[in-house]
Backbone bond lengths (Angstrom), bond angles and torsions (degrees), N, CA, C in turn:
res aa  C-N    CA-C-N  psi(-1)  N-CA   C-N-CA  omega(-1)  CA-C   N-CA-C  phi
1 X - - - 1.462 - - 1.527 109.05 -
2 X 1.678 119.66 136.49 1.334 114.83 -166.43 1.339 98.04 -99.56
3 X 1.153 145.55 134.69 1.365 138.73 161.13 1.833 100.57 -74.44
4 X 1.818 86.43 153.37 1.668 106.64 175.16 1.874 110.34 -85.84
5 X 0.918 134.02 -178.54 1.392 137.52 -176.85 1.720 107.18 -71.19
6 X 1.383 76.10 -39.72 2.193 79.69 -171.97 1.408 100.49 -78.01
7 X 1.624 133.37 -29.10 1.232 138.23 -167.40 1.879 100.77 -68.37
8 X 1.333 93.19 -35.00 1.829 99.24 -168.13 1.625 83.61 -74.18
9 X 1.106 132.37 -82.97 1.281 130.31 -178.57 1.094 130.28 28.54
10 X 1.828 84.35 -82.68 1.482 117.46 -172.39 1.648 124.55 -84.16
11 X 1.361 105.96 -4.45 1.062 141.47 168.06 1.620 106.43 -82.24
12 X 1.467 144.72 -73.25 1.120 125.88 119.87 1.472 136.96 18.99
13 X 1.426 110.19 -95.75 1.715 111.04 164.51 1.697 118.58 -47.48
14 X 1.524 124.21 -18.07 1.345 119.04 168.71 1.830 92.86 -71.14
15 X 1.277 115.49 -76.01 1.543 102.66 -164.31 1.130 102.27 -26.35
16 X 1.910 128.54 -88.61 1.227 134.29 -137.07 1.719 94.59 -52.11
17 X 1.404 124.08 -27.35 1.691 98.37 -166.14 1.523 105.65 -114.25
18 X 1.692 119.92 32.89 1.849 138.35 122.51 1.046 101.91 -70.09
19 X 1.616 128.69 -53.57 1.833 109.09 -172.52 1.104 112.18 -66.77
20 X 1.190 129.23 -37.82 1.446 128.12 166.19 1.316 134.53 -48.32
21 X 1.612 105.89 -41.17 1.445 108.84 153.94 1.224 143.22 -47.68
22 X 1.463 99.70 -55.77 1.558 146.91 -167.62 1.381 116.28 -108.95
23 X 1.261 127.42 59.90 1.380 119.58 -156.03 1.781 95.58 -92.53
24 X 1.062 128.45 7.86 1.121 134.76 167.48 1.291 119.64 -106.66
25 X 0.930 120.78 -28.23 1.981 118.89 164.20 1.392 93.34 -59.26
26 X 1.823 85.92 138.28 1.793 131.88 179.62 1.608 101.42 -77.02
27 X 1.190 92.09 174.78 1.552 88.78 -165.41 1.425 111.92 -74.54
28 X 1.524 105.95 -35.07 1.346 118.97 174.62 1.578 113.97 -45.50
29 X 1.470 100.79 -65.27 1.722 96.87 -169.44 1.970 105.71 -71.18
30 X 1.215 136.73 1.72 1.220 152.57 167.08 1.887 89.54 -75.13
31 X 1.086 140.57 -77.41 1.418 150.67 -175.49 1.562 94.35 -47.45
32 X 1.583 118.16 -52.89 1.720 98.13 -160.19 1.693 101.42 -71.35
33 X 1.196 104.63 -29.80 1.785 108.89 -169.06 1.833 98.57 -77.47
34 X 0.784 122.83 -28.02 1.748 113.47 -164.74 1.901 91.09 -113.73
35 X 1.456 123.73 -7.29 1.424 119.39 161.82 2.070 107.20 61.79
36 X 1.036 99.39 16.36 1.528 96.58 158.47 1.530 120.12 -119.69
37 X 1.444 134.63 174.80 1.546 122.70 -157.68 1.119 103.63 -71.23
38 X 1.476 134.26 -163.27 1.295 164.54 165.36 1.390 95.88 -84.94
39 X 1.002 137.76 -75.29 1.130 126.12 -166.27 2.064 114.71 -44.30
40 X 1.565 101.64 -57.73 1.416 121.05 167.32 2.020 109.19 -25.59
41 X 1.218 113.43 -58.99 1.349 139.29 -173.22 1.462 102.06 -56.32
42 X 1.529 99.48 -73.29 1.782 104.57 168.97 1.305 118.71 -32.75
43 X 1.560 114.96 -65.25 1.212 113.39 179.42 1.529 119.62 -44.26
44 X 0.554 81.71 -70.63 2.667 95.79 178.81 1.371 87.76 -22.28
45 X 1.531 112.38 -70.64 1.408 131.72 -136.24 1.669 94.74 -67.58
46 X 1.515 131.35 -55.26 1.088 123.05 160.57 1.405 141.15 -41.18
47 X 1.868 109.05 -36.04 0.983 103.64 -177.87 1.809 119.83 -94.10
48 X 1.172 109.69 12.77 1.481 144.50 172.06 1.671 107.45 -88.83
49 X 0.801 127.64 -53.89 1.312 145.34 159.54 1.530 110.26 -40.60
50 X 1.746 117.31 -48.60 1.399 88.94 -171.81 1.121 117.10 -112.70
51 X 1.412 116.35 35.59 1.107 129.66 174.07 1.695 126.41 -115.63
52 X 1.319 107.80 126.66 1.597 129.65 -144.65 2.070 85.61 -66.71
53 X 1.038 148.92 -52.35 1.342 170.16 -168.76 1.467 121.96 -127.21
54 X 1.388 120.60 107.84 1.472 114.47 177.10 1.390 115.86 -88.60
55 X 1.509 132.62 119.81 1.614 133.16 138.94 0.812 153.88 -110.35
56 X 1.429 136.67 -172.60 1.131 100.50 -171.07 2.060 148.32 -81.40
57 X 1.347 90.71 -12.32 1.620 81.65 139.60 1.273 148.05 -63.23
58 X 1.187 117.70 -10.32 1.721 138.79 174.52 1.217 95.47 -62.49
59 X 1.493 150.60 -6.22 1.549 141.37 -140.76 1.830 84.86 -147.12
60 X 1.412 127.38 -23.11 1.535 97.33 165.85 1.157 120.49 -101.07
61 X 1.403 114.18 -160.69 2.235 116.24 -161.97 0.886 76.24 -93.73
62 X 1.837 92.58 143.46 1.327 133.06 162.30 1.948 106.74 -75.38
63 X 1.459 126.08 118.09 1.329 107.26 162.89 1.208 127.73 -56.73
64 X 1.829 105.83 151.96 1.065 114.61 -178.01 1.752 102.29 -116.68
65 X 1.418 87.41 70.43 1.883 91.50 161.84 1.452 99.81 -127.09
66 X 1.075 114.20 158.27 1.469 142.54 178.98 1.623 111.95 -27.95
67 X 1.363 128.80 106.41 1.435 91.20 -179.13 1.637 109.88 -107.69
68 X 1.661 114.08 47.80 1.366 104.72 143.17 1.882 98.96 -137.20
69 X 1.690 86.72 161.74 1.464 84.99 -168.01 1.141 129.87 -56.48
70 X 1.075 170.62 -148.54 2.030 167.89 179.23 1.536 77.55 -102.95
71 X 1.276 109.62 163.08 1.593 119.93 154.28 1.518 105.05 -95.27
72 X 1.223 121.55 135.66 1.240 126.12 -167.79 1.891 101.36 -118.20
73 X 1.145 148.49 127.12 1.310 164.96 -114.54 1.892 99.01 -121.17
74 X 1.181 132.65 92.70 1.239 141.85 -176.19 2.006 95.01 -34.79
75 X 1.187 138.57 137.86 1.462 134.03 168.87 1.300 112.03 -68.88
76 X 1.022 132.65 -31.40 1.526 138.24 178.55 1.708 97.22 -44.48
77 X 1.294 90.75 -65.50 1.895 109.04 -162.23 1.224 96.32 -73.68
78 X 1.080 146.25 -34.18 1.553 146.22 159.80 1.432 110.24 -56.67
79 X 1.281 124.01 -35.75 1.483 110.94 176.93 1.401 110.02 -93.98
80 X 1.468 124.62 11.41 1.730 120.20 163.61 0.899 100.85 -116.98
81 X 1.484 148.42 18.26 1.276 143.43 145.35 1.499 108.29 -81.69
């Protein structure tokens, strides 16, 4: 099953407000109660962490495109190669 953007979200906003509850549940019992991996959990939980103020964009995906530009090949030097 694929989740939608708002589904991940809110899926999301359930963890952060178990940690909030539960600020003592391990990561594990955080994963069995909210049913996504350990790894999934880690991630949130870190990126919650390094942030000075949480809102609500803090709760959707981060892209995964490149964040420096391609190197792109001057044409000059491409046309004497």
């Amino acid at each position: 099953m694929t989740l939608t953007e708002a589904e991940w979200e809110y899926e999301r906003m359930k963890l952060y407000f178990l940690i909030r509850e539960h600020p003592d549940w391990s990561v594990r019992k955080l994963r069995d109660a909210i049913g996504h991996s350990e790894t999934w959990v880690k991630k949130w939980k870190r990126r919650w962490r390094e942030i000075p103020e949480l809102h609500a964009e803090h709760f959707k995906s981060q892209s995964r495109s490149p964040k420096t530009p391609t190197y792109v090949l001057d044409p000059a030097v491409r046309d004497t190669i």
